[in-house]
N, C-alpha and C positions, 0 to 999 in steps of 0.2 A: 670283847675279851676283858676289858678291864673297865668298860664305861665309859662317860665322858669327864675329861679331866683337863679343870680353870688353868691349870700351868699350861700346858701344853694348850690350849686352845689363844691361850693370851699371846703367843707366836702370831697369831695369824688373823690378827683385828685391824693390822697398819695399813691393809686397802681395802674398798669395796672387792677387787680380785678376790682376793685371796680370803675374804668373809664369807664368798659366793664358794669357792673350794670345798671349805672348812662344811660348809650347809649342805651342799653335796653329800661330803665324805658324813654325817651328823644323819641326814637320810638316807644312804645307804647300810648304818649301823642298826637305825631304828634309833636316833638318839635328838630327833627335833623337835621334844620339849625341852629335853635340858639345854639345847644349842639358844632357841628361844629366850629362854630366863637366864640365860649367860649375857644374852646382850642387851636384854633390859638391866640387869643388873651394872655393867659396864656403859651405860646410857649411850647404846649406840643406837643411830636412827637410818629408816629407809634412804635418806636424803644427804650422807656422810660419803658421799663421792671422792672428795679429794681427800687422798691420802693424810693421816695425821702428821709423819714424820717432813710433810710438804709445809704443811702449817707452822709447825716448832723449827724448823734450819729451813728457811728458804735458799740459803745456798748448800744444800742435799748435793747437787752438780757437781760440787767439786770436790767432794767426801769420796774419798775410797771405799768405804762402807757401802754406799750406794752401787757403783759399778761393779763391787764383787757379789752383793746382792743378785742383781740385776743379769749380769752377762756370766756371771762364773759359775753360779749354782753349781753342786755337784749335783748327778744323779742318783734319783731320789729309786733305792730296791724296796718295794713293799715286801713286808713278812708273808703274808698273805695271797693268794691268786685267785681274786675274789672270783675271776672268771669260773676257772674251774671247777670253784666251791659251789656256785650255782648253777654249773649244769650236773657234778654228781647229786644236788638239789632233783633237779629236774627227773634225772634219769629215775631217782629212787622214786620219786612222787608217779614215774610214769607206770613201773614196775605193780609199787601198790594198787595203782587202779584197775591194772589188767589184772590183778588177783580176785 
């Protein structure tokens, strides 16, 4: 809808998790070149396992920030039902053919 966009992607660099997420949601858009050159660009590597925010506060543990991270999340409502949108996909592609 709008592309892939550095602000919003920079949310979601602080685990291998949540890189892995973001690549997902990047291939499901059709957006795994720009996803790609985001993270060359941000020198992130295959091999970036532990968490950065583990690295910079080794005491992460006892930060509030952490456990409302972690345990509180709210839940997350997509705009979106990608389900849906690929089977009205589906269905039309199926229509065409039998025409």
């Amino acid at each position: 809808m709008y592309g892939f966009q550095p602000k919003i992607a920079n949310n979601y660099l602080v685990s291998k998790c949540q890189r892995r997420g973001l690549k997902i949601a990047c291939e499901e858009l059709d957006l795994e070149q720009e996803y790609t050159r985001y993270l060359e660009r941000c020198k992130v590597k295959w091999y970036h396992f532990v968490p950065y925010f583990m690295i910079e506060d080794p005491l992460f543990l006892f930060r509030k920030h952490f456990w409302n991270r972690t345990f509180l999340e709210k839940i997350y409502q997509p705009k979106f039902d990608y389900q849906q949108l690929y089977l009205e996909e589906v269905t039309a592609y199926k229509k065409r053919e039998l025409l």
